[in-house]
N, C-alpha and C positions, 0 to 999 in steps of 0.2 A: 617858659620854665628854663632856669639857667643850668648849661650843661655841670655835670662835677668838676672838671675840669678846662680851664682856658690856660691857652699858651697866648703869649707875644713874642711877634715876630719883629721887628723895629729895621731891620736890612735884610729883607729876604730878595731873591732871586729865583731867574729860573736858570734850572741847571742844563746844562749844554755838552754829552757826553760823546766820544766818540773816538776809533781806533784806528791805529796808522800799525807799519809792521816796523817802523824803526823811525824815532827821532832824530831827525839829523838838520845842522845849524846851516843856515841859508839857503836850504834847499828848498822848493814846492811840495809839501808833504799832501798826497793824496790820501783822504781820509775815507772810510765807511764814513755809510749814512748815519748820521746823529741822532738821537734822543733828545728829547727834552719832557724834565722833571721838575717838578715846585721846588723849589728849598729854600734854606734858612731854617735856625736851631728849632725856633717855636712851630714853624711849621713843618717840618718833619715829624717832632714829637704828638703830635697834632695827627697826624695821618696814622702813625705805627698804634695810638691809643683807638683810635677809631677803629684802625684795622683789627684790633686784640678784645674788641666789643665795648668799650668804655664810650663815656660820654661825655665828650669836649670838644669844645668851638674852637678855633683858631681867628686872633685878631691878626693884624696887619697892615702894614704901610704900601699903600699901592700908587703907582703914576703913571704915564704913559702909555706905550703899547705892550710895554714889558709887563706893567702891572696889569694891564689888561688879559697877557694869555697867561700870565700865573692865577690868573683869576678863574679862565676858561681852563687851564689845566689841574686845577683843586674841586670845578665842578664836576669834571668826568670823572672823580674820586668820590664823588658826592659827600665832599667833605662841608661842615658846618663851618663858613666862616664871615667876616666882620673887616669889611677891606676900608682901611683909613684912610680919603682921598691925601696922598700929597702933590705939587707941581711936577715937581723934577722924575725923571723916569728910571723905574727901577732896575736894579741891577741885571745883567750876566753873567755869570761864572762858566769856568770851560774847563773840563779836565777830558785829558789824552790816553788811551791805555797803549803802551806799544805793545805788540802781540809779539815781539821777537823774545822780550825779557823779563813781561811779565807788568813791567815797573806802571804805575801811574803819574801822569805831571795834570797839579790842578794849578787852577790860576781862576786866582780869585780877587775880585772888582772890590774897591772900595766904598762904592754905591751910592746913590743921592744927596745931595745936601739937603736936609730937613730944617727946614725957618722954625724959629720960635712959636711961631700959630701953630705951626702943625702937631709937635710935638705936646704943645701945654692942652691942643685937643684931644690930645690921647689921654693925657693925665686927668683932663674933665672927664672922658669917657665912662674911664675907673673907677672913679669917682660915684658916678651916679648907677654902676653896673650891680645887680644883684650878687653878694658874692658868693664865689665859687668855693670848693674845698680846697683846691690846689688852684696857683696861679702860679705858671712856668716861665720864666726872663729866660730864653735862651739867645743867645748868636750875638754877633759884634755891634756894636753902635754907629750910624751911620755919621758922615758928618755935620755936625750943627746940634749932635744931639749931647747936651752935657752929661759929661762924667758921672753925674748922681741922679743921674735919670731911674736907672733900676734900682735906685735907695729910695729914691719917692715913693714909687709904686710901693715897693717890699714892704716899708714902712704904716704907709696908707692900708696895705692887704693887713698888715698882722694886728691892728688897732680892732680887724672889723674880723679878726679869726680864721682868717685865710691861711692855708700853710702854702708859704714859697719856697718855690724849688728853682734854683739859677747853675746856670752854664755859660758862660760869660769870660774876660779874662779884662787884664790891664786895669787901668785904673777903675772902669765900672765894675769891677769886680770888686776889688777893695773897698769900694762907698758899699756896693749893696753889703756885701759881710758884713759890717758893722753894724747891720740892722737886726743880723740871727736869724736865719731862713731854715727852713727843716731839712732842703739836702741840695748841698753842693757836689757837684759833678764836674772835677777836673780831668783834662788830663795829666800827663806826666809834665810835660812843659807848661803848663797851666801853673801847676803846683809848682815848680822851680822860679818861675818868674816873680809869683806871688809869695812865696819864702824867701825867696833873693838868695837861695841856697842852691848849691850843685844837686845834691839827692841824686849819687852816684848808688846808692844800695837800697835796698829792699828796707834795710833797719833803717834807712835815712826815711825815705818816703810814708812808714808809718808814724813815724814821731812826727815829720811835717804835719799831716794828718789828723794825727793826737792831737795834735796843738789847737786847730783850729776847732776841732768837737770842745777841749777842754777852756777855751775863752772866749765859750761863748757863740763863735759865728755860725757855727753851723751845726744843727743835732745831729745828722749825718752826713758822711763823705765816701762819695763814692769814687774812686783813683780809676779810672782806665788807661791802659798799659799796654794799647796792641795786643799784636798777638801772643803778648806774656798775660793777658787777662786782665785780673782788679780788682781790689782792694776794698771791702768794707771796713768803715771806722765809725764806732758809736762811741755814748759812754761807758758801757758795758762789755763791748767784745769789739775785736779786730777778726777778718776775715777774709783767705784770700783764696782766690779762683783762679786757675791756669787756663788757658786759654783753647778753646775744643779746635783740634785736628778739623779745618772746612776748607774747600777748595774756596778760594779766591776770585770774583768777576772783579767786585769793587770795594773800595774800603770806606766810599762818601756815606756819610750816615749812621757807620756803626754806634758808636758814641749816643747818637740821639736816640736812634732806638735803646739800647741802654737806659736811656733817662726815658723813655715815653714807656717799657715794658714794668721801669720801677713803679712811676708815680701808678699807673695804670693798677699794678699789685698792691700797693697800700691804699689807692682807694677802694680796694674788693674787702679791704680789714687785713692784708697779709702782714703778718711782723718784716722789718726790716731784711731778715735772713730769706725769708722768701720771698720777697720783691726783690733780692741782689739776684738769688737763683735765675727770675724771670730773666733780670736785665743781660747778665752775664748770655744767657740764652740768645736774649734777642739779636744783642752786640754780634754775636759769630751767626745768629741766622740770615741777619744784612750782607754778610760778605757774599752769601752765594745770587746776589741781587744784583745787574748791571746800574752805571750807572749810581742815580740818588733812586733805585726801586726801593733799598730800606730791606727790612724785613717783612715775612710772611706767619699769618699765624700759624700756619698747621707747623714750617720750620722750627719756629718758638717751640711750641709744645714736645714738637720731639727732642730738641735739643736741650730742654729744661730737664730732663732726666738724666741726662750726661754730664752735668757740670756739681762737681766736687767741689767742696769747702774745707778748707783746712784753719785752722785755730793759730 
């Protein structure tokens, strides 16, 4: 039976966290002991949906030994997923928290080159998959993999009734728009790069927004803003949520939780306004998470009572 929900992953990694008391340049930084977490957009969203009761697989580009313990690290999640062989071995990413100041430094890999076999097998895969309600494009492209790759799928999905949800930026972001997906999930520099606009104001950043509900690419947009919150835009109402007072471990992840608390809400039947509430929730329940831990449900639920919408 196909879950409601599948995400892809297309450049995931494992995430590699850990704390020094001050960053300082050509020095030997002694670190705490590390973490290591799944990540990549579709597979976050993938983890935060399962964790909040829902029902979705996560697909995925795997290779090497890397792709092997993101495999063994999605299994002690007992998470549902679908690992695409590639060659080349998948990513690392490494973010630092200095404990003197607070600040986090990520540093993040550009990740495999993916051949044309590997990628047009994913596109057969889709092809023949039973489809889902939602099908989620999230995270960057790795290289080898063309620009309208997440236009194929999206395209391919909405023929057979699938509603796409993408998070994405740069030029694959542009191709898939152009297909009309049910909700895009920028952020703030997302939205600026893809307008070619500064969106110095609050009025700037809704109109951006407007825009893209109003020609078509996207039914809804959801702006994330840090710790100023984010922005609902449909065709019928604008809506915006300030961002909940949370102590801070990590800030990897917010975002997807965000997108994995929404889709998660409109597949239970929630209107738009209450799957932003979810999201908004989720987004500041991730922060109190080390690491890519994400969010937690019971954190969700309580923090979904505390988040305000204004008109």
């Amino acid at each position: 039976m196909m879950d409601d929900i599948v995400t892809l992953t297309v450049n995931p990694a494992v995430d590699v966290s850990t704390s020094v008391a001050q960053v300082i340049e050509t020095h030997k930084l002694r670190c705490n002991a590390a973490r290591h977490d799944p990540g990549g957009g579709g597979i976050n969203v993938a983890r935060v949906v399962r964790r909040l009761g829902g029902s979705c697989s996560a697909v995925y580009f795997a290779g090497g030994r890397t792709g092997q313990l993101l495999g063994e690290l999605l299994g002690a999640e007992q998470m549902a997923v679908v690992p695409l062989a590639i060659a080349s071995e998948t990513r690392m990413n490494f973010s630092v928290t200095e404990t003197s100041s607070g600040k986090q430094f990520r540093f993040i890999l550009p990740g495999p080159t993916v051949t044309q076999g590997e990628w047009q097998a994913c596109l057969d895969y889709f092809s023949t998959l039973a489809p889902p309600r939602y099908l989620v494009l999230s995270g960057s492209l790795p290289p080898g993999v063309p620009a309208d790759f997440y236009a194929k799928l999206s395209h391919a999905a909405g023929v057979r009734g699938v509603q796409v949800v993408v998070d994405t930026s740069g030029p694959a972001l542009e191709a898939v728009l152009e297909t009309g997906v049910r909700l895009f999930k920028p952020s703030l520099q997302e939205l600026r790069e893809l307008s070619r606009q500064p969106l110095q104001t609050e009025t700037a950043w809704r109109q951006a927004a407007q825009n893209i509900v109003e020609d078509g690419r996207a039914r809804t947009v959801v702006l994330t803003l840090g710790s100023k919150g984010a922005l609902l835009v449909t065709d019928k109402r604008v809506l915006r949520a300030q961002g909940l007072p949370t102590r801070v471990e990590s800030a990897i992840g917010a975002g997807d939780s965000c997108l994995a608390a929404m889709v998660w809400a409109l597949n239970r039947g929630a209107d738009d306004e209450e799957a932003f509430r979810y999201g908004v929730a989720a987004a500041s329940a991730a922060l109190l998470s080390a690491g890519t831990g994400l969010c937690r449900r019971e954190d969700v639920m309580k923090k979904y009572w505390d988040v305000v919408l204004q008109g």
